[in-house]
C-alpha positions, -999 to 999 in steps of 0.1 A, spaced: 627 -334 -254 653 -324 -285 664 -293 -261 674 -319 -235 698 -341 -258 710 -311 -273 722 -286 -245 738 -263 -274 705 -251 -285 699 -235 -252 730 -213 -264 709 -202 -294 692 -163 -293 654 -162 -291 660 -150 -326 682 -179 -337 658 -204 -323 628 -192 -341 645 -192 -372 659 -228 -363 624 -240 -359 613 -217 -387 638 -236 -410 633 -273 -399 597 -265 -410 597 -257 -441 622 -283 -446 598 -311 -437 568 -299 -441 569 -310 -477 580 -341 -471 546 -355 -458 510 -345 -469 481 -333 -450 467 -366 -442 501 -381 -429 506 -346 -412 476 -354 -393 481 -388 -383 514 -380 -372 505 -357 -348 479 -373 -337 500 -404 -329 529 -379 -312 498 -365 -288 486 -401 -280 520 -407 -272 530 -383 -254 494 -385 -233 500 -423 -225 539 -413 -212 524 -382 -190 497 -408 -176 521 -437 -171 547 -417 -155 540 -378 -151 564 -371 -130 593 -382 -154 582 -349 -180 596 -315 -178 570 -285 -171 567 -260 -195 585 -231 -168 616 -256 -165 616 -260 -202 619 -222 -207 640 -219 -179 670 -243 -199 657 -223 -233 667 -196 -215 633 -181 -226 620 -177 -187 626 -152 -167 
């Protein structure tokens, strides 16, 4: 996970993180269309189901990944 190769964004406000992943958005979204949109996360979800059922225990559950966002409480 991005937050887990980049501990600064942990640092970031609730506020600052929204508008971080508000930003990195719009700044792609462009860049692919609809169809390739599609596929891509398509292929990201078949991905990341094949890594969960090859090795589950090696993700990070949602409450630890809040926890280091500092989004949990």
């Amino acid at each position: 996970m991005i937050l887990e190769t980049i501990p600064e964004l942990a640092k970031l406000s609730t506020n600052e993180k929204l508008q971080l992943a508000s930003e990195l958005w719009e700044e792609n979204i462009e860049k692919i269309s609809s169809e390739e949109s599609e596929k891509v996360f398509q292929d990201l979800l078949k991905a990341r189901l094949e890594e969960y059922e090859s090795n589950p225990e090696s993700l990070t559950s949602l409450e630890d990944l809040r926890m280091r966002a500092g989004l949990g409480s």
